[in-house]
C-alpha positions as CSV (number, residue, x, y, z in Angstrom):
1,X,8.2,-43.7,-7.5
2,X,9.6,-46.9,-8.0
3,X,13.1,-48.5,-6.6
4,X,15.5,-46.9,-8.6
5,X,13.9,-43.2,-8.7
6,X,15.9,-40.3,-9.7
7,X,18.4,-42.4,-11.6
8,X,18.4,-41.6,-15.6
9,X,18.2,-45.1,-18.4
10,X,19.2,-44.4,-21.5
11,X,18.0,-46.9,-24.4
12,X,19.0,-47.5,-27.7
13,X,16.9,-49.2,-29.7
14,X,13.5,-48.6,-27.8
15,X,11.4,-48.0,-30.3
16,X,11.6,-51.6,-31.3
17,X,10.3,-54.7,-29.2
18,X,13.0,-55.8,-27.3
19,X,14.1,-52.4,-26.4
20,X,10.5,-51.4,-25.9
21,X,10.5,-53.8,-23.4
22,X,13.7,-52.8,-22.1
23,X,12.9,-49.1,-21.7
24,X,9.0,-49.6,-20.1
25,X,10.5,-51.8,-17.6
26,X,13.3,-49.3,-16.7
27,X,10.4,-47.0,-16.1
28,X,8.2,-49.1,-14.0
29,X,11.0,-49.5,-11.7
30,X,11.5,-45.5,-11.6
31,X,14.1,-44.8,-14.1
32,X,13.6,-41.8,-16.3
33,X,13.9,-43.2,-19.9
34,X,15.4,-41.7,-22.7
35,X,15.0,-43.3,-26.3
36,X,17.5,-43.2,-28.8
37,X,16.8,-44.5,-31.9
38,X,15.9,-44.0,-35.5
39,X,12.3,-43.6,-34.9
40,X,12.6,-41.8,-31.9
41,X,11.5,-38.5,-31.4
42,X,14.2,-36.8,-32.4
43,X,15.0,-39.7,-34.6
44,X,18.7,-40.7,-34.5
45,X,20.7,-42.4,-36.6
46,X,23.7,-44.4,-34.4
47,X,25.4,-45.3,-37.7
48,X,26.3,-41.5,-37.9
49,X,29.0,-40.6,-35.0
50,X,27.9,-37.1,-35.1
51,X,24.4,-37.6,-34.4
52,X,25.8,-40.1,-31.8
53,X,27.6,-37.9,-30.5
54,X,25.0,-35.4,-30.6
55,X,21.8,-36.8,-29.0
56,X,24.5,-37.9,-25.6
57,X,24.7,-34.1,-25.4
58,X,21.0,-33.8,-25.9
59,X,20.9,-36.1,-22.7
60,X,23.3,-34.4,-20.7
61,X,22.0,-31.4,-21.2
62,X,18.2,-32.6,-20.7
63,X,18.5,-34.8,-17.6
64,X,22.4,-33.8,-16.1
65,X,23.2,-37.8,-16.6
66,X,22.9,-41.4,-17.1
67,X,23.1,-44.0,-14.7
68,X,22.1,-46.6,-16.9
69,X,23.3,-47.1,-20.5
70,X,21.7,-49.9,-22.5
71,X,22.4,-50.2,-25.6
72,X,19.9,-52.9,-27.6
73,X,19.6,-50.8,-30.9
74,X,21.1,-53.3,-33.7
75,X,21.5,-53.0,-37.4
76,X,20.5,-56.7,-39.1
77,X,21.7,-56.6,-42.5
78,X,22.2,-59.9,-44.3
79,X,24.7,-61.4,-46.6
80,X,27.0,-64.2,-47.1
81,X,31.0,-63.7,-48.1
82,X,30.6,-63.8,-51.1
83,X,27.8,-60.6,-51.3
84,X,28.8,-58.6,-48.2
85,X,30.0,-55.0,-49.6
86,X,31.8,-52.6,-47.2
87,X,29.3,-49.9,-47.0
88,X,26.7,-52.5,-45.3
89,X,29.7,-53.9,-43.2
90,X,30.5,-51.1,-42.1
91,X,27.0,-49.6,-41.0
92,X,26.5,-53.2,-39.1
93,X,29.6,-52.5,-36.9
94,X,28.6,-48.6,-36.8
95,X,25.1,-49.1,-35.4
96,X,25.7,-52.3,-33.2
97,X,29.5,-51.5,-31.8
98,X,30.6,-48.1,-32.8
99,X,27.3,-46.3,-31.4
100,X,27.8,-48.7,-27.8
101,X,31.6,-47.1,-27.4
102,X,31.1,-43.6,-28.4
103,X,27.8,-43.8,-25.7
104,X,30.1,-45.3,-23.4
105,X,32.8,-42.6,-24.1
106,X,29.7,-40.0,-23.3
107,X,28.4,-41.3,-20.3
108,X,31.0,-43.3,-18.4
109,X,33.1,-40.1,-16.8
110,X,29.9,-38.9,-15.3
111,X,29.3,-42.4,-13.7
112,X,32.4,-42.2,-12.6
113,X,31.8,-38.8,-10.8
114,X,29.2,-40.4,-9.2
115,X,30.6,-43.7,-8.0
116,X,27.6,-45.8,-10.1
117,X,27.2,-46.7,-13.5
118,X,25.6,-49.6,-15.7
119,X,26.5,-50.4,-18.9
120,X,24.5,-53.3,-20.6
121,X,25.1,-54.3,-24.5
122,X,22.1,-56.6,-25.8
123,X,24.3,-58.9,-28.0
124,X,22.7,-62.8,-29.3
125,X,23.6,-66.3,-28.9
126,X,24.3,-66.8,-32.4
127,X,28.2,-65.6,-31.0
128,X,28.3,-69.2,-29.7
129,X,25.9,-71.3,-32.8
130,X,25.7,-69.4,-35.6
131,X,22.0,-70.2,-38.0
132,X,23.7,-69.1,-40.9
133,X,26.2,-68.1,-42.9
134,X,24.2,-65.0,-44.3
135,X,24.5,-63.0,-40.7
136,X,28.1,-62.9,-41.0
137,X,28.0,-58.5,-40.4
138,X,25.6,-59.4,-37.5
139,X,27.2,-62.4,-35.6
140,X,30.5,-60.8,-35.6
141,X,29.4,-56.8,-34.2
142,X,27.6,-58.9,-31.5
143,X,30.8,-60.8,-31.0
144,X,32.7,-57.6,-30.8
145,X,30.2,-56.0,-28.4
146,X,30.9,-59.3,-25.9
147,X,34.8,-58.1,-26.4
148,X,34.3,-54.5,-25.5
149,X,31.7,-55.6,-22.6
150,X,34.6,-57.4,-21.4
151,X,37.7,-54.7,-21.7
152,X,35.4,-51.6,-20.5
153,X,34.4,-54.2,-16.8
154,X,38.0,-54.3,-16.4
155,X,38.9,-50.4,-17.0
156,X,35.7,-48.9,-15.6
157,X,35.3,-51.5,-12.4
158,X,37.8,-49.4,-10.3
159,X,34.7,-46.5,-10.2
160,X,32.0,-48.8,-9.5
161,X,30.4,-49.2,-13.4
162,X,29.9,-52.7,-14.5
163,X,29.9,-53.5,-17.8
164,X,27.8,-56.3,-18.7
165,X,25.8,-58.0,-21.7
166,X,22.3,-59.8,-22.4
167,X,22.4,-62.5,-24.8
168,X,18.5,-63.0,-25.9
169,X,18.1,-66.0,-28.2
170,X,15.1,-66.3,-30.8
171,X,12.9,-64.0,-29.5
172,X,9.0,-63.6,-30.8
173,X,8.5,-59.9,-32.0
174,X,7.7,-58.8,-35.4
175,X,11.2,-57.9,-36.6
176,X,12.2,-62.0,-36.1
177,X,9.1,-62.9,-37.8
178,X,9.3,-61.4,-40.9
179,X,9.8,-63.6,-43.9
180,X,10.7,-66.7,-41.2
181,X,8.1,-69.8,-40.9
182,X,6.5,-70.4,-37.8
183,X,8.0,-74.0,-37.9
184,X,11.5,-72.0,-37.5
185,X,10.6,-70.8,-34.3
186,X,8.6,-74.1,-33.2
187,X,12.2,-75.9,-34.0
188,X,14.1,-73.6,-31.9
189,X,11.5,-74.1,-28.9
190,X,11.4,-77.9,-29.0
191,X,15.6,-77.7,-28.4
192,X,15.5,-75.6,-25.6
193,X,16.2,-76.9,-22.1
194,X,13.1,-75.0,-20.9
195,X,10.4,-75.7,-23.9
196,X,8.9,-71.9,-24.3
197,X,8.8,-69.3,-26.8
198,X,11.0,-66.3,-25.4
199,X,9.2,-62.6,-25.5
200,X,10.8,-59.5,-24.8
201,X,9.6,-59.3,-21.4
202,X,11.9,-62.1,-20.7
203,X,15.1,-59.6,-21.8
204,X,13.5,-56.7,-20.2
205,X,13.7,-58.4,-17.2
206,X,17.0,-59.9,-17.1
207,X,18.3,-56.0,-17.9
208,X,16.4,-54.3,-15.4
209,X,18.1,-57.1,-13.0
210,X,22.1,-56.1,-14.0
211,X,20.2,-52.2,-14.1
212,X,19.6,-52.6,-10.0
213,X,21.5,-52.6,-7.0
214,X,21.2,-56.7,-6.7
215,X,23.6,-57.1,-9.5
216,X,26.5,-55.0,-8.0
217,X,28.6,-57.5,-8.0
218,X,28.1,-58.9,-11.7
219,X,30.6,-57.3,-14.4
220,X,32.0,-58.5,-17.8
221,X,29.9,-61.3,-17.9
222,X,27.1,-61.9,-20.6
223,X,24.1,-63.8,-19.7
224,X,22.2,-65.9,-22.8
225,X,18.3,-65.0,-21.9
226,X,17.6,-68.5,-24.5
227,X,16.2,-70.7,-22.8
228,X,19.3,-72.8,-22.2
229,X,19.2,-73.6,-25.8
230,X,22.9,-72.7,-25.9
231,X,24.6,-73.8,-22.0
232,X,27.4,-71.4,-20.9
């Protein structure tokens, strides 16, 4: 049944690699795993607060709770000042902060009911060493998901949920690779402290560690799964 049978993981983002990875490991430790995303089945679209708002109920009503919200879904539009219209700015901070509050909003009370809760943001090291100035959307939700991660430890820690966030670095799927050079990702390897490429396996694990019982004492903190490319 697996160590942490009977409690509920819900994942945003699983149908991609990293939450993929995210949501089969929750499962192999016992979780049951419910996937939110765009092409899930339903599909959901977390830049839309009703359907937000929406597949929580769907949830709630399907499984009675969630014990364990991670939310890894993230919207990666591109463009520098000069080119970055609203409308994209605004679906960035939609999809990768707005979604992660409005879940939190959903879920939290019934954590609280039941004196256990994790909440786990997958945000990026580019916070602290930004590649480039075309990710400005990007760099700055993830920055504002570290912030929430922060605020929600201290207001939810009184009934036991902690609040904490995954910083992955460059990580090999086939989302990153697209229209990037292999050298890109060789360059980032040979600066790591520990010299090898980083899979989602490598974030899966580090959730599924703040997901369990062994963590209960970790809150507000964000761990950079990189490598040590970036020392915190």
């Amino acid at each position: 049944m697996g160590e942490h049978a009977g409690r509920v993981a819900v994942i945003t983002g699983g149908a991609g690699a990293i939450g993929g990875a995210i949501a089969a490991e929750l499962a192999a430790r016992g979780h049951t795993v419910a996937v939110l995303d765009q092409a899930g089945d339903p599909p959901v679209d977390l830049s839309v607060a009703d359907q937000v708002h929406a597949a929580a109920a769907a949830v709630l009503r399907a499984h009675g709770r969630c014990d364990v919200l991670v939310h890894a879904a993230a919207a990666f539009d591109k463009a520098d000042l000069a080119a970055v219209d609203l409308a994209g700015w605004r679906r960035v901070q939609a999809v990768n902060v707005e979604a992660a509050l409005l879940l939190a909003q959903a879920f939290a009370p019934g954590m609280a009911a039941r004196g256990f809760g994790r909440i786990i943001f997958v945000a990026s090291d580019t916070v602290w060493s930004p590649p480039a100035g075309d990710m400005l959307a990007y760099i700055t939700s993830k920055g504002a998901l570290i912030a929430l991660a922060r605020t929600l430890a201290v207001g939810l820690g009184g009934d036991e949920i902690a609040v904490t966030c995954v910083a992955p670095g460059l990580t090999d799927t086939p989302a990153a690779r697209v229209g990037q050079p292999a050298a890109l990702f060789e360059d980032v390897v040979s600066r790591q402290a520990l010299p090898r490429p980083l899979a989602p396996g490598d974030v899966a694990a580090t959730v599924a560690f703040l997901a369990s019982d062994a963590a209960a004492a970790l809150t507000g903190q964000t761990l950079c799964v990189d490598g040590g490319l970036i020392p915190r």
